[in-house]
N, C-alpha and C positions, 0 to 999 in steps of 0.2 A: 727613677721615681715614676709612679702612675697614680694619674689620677679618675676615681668615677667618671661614668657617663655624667652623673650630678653636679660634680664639681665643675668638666669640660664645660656644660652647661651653662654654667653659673659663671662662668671665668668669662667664654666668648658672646656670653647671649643668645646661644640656639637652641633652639630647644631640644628635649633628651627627643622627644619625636619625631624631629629630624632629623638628629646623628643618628637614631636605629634608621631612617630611612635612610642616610648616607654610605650607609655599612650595607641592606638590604640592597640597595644599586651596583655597590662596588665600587662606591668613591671614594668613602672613607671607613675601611674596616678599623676593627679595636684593635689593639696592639694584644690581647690578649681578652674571654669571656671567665670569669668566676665560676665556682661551680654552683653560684647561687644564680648564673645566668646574667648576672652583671656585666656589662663590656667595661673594661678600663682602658686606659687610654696613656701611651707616653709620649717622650718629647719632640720624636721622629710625627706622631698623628698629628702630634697638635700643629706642628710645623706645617702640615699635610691640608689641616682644617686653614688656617691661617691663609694659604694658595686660595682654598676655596673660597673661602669668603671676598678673598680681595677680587678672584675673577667674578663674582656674581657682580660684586660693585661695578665689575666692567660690563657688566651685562650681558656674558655667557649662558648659555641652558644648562643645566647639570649635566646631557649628554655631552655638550664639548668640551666642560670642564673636564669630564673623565677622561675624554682624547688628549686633551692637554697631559694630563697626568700623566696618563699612561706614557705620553712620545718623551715628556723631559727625562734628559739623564744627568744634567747636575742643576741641582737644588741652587746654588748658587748665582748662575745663568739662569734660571728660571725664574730672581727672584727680579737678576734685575731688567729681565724681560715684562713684569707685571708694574715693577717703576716706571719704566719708557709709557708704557698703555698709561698706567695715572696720570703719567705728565701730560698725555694727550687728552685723555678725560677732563683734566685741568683748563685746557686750553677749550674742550669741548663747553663746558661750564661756563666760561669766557666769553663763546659767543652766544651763548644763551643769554647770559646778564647784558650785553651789547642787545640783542633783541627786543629785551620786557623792559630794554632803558630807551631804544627808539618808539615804543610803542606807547611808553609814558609821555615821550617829548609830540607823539602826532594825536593823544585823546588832550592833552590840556593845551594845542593850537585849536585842533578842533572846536573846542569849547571857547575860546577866543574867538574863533571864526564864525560863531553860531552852527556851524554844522553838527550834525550827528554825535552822541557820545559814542553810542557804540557803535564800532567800526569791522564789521568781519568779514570785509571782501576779501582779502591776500589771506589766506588759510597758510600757505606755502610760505610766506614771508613769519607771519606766527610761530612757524614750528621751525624755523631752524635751530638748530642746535637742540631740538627733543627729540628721542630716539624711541623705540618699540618697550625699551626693557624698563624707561620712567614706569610703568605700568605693571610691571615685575616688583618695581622699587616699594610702590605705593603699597602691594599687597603684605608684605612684609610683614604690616602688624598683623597680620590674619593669618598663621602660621600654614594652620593645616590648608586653607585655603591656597595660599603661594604654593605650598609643595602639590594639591591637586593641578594648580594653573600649569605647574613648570612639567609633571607628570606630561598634563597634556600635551604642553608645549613641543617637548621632546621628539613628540610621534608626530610635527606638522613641520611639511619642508619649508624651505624661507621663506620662497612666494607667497604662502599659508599664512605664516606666521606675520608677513609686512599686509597681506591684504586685512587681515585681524586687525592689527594696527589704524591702518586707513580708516577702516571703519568703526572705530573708538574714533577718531578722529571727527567722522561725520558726524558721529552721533551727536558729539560735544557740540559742534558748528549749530548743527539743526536746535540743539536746543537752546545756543546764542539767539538764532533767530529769532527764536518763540518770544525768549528776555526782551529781545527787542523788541517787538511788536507789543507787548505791553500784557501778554498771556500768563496768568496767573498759576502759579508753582502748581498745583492742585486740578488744574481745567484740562480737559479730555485732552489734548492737544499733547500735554506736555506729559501724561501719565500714558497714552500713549505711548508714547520715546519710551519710558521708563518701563512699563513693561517687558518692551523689546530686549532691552539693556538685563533686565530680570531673566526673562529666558535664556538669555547666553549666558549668563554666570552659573543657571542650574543647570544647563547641560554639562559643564563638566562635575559640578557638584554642588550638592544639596544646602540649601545657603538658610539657615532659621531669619524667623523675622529681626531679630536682636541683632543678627550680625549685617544683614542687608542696612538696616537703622544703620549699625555704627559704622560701615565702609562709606554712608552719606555723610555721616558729622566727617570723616577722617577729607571728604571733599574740600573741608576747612579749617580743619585743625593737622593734617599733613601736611606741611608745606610744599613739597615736591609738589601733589597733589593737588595744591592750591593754586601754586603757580603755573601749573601745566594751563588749569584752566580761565585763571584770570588772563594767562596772554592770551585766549581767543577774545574775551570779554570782561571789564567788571564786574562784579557781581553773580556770575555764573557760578562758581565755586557754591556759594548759600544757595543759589539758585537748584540747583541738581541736590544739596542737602535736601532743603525743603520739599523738593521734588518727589526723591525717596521716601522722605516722610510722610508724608500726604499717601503715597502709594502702599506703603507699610503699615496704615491707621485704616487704609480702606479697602484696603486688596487684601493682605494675609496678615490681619489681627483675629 
């Protein structure tokens, strides 16, 4: 049996224009093209797609995904090579939740203590158990976007790609700081950051103001996304919403 690139689609969630760019890489060709130019797809791809998807969940680049591909020779062993990695992802998730549960137990001492609510000295202590590819994750709803990100990604060695990282990282921090100091979503200070944050995203691709707006709501309406940023601070997550917004009503409306 074969099913449309539409149905594939519709069955796994991805979109048909990124299974033509799956097939255009060499990751995931059609089992067979129509003569109407159609890809279909049978139950050796989908088995194929299935790999794929669960290594992005592990936060492979499409480039290594394809090295994986390519090096396995049974399907089986392979698959239960992607179980072992879950079960560590699992574990990885573990100490995340262990993290944003110490961090709830030192803001509501704090607040007992009268000290400080927010607290963003230990950046390092914040981020354990968050890795480079949360930020992979988050893209996700933004399809064409994600596959420009991972395009790029691809072509950038590790160091590249963790010093990227870091510096999503910073960004986040500095604009904890600003929330702290009592700087207003909208005041030069903080649209500044945002700016900054805008020109990295168009350099690898061109970003309309509707989709900059909605990558700020998804700051609080993705959970991943939320959580990444509420473990540096409360309120950050609306904070960087509002941020972009303000920046989107007055920089490129």
């Amino acid at each position: 049996m074969a099913w449309p690139i539409a149905e594939v689609a519709r069955m796994s969630g991805v979109t048909a224009r990124t299974l033509r760019h799956y097939d255009e890489i060499g990751v995931l060709p059609p089992a067979w093209t129509g003569t109407n130019g159609h890809r279909y797809y049978e139950e050796r791809q989908l088995l194929r797609l299935q790999q794929i998807l669960v290594l992005r969940e592990l936060g492979l680049g499409l480039a290594e995904i394809g090295r994986v591909l390519a090096a396995q020779v049974d399907e089986l062993e392979a698959l239960r090579g992607h179980h072992r990695r879950l079960l560590a992802e699992r574990d990885r998730l573990d100490a995340l939740a262990g993290t944003v549960s110490r961090t709830i137990t030192e803001l509501e001492q704090s607040r007992k203590d009268g000290r400080p609510v927010i607290d963003i000295n230990r950046p390092e202590n914040l981020f354990e158990g968050i890795r480079p590819d949360q930020y992979m994750k988050c893209l996700r709803v933004f399809p064409e976007l994600a596959v420009a990100v991972e395009q790029a990604t691809a072509a950038m060695s590790q160091a590249e790609i963790e010093a990227g990282h870091r510096e999503r990282t910073a960004q986040m921090i500095r604009l904890a700081e600003l929330l702290a100091a009592g700087e207003p979503a909208d005041g030069e200070a903080v649209q500044a950051e945002i700016g900054t944050q805008h020109r990295v995203l168009t350099r690898i691709r061109a970003v309309t103001a509707e989709e900059y707006r909605a990558i700020g709501r998804s700051c609080v309406e993705n959970a991943p996304w939320r959580a990444a940023y509420e473990s540096i601070a409360p309120g950050l997550a609306a904070y960087q919403r509002d941020a972009i917004e303000a920046y989107v009503r007055t920089r490129l409306s």
